[in-house]
Backbone as JSON Lines, residues from 0, in Angstrom:
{"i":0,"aa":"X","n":[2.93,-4.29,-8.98],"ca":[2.16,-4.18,-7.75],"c":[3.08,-3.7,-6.64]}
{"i":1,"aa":"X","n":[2.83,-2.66,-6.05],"ca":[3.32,-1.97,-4.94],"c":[2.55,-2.85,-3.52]}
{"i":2,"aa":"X","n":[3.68,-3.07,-2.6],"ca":[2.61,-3.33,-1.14],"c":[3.32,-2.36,-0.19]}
{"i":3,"aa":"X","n":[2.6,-1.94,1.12],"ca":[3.27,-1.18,1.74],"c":[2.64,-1.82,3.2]}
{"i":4,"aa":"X","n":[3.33,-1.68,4.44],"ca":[2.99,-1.56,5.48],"c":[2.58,-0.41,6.25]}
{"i":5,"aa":"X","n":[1.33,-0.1,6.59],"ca":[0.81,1.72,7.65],"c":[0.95,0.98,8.48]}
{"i":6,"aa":"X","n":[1.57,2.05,9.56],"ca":[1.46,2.19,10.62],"c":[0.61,2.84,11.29]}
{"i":7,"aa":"X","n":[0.02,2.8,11.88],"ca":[-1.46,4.21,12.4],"c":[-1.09,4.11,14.03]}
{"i":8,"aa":"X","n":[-1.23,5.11,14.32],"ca":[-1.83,5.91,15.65],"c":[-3.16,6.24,15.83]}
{"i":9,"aa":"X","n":[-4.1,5.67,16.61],"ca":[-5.12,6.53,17.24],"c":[-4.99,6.9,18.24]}
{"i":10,"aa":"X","n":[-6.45,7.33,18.4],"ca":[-7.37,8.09,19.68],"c":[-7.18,6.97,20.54]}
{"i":11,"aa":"X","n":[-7.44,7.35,21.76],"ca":[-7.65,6.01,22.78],"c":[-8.99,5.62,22.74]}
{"i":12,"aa":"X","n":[-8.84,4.35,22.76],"ca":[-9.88,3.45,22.7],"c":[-10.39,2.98,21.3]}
{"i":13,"aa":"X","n":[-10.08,3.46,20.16],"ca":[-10.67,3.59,18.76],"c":[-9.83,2.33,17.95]}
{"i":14,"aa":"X","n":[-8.75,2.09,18.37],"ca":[-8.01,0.9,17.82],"c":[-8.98,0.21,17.18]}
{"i":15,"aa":"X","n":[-9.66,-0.61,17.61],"ca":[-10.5,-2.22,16.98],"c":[-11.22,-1.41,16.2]}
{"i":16,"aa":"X","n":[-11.53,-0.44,16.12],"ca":[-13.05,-0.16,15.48],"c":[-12.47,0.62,14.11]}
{"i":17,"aa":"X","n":[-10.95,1.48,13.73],"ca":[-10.38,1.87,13.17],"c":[-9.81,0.62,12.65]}
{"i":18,"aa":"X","n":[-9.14,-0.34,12.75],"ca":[-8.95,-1.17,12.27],"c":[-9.95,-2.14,10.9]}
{"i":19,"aa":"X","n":[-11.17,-2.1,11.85],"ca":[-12.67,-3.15,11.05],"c":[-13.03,-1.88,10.18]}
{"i":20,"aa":"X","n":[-12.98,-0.63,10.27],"ca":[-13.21,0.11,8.79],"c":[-12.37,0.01,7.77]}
{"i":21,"aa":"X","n":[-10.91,0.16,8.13],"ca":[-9.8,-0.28,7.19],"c":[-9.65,-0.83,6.78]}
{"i":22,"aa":"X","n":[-9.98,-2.33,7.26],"ca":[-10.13,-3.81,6.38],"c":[-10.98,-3.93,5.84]}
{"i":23,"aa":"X","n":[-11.93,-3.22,5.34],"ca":[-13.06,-2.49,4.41],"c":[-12.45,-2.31,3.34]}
{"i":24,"aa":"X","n":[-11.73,-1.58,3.58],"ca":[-10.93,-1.02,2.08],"c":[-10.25,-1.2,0.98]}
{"i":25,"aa":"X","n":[-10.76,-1.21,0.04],"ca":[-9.99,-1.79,-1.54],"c":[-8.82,-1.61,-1.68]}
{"i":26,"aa":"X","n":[-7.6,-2.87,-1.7],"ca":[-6.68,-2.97,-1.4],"c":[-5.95,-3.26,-0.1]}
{"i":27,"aa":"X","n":[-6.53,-3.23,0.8],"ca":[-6.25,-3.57,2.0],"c":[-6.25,-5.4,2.14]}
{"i":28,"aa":"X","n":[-5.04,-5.36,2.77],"ca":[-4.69,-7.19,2.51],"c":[-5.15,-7.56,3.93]}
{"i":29,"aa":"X","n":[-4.98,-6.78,5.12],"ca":[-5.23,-6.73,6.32],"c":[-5.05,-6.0,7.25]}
{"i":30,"aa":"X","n":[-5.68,-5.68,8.04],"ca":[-5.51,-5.19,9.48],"c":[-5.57,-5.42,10.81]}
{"i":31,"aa":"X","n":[-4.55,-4.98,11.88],"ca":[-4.61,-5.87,12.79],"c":[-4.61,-4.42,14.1]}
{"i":32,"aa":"X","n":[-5.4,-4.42,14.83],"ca":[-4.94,-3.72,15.54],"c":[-4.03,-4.22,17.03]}
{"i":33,"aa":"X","n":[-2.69,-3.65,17.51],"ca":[-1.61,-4.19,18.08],"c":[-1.42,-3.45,19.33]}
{"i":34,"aa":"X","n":[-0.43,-4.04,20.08],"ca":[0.38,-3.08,21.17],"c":[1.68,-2.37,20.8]}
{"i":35,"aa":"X","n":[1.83,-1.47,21.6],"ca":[3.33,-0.76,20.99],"c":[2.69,0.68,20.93]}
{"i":36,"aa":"X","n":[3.95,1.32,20.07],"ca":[3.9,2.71,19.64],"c":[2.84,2.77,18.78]}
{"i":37,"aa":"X","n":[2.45,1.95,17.57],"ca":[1.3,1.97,16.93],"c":[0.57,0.93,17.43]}
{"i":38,"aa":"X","n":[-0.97,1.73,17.12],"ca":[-2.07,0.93,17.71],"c":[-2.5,0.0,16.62]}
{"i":39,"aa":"X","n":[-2.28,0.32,15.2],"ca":[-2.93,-0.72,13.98],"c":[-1.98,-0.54,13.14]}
{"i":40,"aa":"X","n":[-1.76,-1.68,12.5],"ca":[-0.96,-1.7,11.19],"c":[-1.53,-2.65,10.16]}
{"i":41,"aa":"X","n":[-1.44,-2.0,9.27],"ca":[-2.2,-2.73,7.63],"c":[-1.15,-2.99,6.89]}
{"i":42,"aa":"X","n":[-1.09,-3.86,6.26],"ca":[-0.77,-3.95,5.07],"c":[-1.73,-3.85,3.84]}
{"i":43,"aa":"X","n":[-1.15,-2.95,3.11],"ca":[-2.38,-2.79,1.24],"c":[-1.14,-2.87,0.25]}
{"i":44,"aa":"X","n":[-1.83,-2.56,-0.83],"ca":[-1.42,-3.44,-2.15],"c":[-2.27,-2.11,-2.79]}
{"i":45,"aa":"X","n":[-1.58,-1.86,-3.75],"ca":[-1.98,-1.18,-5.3],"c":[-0.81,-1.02,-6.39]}
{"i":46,"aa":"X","n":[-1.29,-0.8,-7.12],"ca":[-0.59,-1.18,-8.41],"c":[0.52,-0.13,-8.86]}
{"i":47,"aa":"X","n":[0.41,1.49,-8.36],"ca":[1.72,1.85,-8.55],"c":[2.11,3.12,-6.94]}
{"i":48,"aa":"X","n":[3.21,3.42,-6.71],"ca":[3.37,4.15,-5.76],"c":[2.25,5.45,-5.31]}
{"i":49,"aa":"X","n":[2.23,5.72,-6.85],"ca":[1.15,7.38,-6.64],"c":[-0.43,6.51,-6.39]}
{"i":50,"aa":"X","n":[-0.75,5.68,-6.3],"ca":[-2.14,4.86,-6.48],"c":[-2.2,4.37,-4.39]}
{"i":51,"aa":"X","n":[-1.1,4.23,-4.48],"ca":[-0.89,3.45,-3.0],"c":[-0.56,4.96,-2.09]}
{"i":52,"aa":"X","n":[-0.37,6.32,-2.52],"ca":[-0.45,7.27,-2.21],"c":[-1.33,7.94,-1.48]}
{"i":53,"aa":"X","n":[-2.69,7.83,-2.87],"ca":[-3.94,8.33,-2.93],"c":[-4.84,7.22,-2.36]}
{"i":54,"aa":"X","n":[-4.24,6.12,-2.12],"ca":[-5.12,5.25,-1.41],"c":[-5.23,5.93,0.33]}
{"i":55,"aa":"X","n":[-4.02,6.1,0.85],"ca":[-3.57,6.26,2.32],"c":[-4.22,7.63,2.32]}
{"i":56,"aa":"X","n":[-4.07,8.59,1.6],"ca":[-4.39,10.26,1.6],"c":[-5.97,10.49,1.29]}
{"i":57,"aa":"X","n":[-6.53,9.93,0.76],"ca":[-7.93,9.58,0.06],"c":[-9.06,9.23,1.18]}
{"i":58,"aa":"X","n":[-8.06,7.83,1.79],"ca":[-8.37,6.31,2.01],"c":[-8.94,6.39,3.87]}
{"i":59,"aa":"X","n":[-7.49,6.14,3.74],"ca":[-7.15,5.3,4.98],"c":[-7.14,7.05,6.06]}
{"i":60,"aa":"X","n":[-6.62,7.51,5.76],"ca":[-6.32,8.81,6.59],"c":[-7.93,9.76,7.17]}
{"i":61,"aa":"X","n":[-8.78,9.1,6.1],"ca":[-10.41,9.93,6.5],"c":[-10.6,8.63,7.49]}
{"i":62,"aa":"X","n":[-10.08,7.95,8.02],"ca":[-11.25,7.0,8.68],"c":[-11.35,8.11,10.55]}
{"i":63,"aa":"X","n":[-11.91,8.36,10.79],"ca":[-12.24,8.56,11.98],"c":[-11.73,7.75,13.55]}
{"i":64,"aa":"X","n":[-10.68,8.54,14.47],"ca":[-10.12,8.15,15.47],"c":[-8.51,8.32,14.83]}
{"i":65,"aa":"X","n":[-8.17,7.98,13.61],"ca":[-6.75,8.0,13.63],"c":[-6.36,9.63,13.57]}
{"i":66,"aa":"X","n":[-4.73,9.41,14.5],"ca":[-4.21,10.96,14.92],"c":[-2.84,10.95,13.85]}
{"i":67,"aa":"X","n":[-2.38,9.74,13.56],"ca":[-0.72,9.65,12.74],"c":[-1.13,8.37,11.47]}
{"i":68,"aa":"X","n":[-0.02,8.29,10.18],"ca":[-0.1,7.49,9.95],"c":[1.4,7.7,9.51]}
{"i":69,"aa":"X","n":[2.02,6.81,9.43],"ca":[3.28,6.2,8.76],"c":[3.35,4.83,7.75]}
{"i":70,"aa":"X","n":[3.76,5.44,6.12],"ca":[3.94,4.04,5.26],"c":[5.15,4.31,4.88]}
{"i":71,"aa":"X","n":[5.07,2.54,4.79],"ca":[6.47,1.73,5.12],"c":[6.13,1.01,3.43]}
{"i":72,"aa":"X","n":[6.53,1.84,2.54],"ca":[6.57,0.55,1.62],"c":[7.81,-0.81,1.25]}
{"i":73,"aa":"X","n":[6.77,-1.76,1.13],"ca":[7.64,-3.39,0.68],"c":[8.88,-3.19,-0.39]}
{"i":74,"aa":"X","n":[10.21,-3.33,0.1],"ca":[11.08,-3.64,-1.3],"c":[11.57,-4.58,-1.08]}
{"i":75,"aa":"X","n":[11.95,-5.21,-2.39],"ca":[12.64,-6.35,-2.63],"c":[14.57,-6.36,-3.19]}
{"i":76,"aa":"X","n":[15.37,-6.68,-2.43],"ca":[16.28,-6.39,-2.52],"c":[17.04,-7.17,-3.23]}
């Protein structure tokens, strides 16, 4: 099992509402939308890198309002 942390950028104002579609999403452990440079960050889960790929490229990247995304995947050292 792969987990990764996104980072997302939106549109102004779209935060909360980009967030509650994302936490929709299969594999998605959570979403929070925040202050800072990024407006939401998720953490998801899938089972191998290319899966957690096509999740974000597929997935997460069609939701409407987001302009950036950045993943951060989990390692264990």
């Amino acid at each position: 099992m792969v987990q990764a942390y996104i980072l997302i950028q939106t549109e102004v104002g779209k935060a909360s509402a980009v967030a509650e579609v994302i936490s929709k999403i299969d594999g998605v452990i959570q979403a929070e939308d925040v202050t800072g440079p990024y407006d939401v960050i998720v953490r998801a889960q899938a089972d191998t890198v290319d899966d957690l790929g096509r999740m974000v490229v597929a997935r997460v990247q069609q939701v409407d309002g987001i302009t950036r995304t950045l993943t951060c995947p989990v390692v264990h050292i």
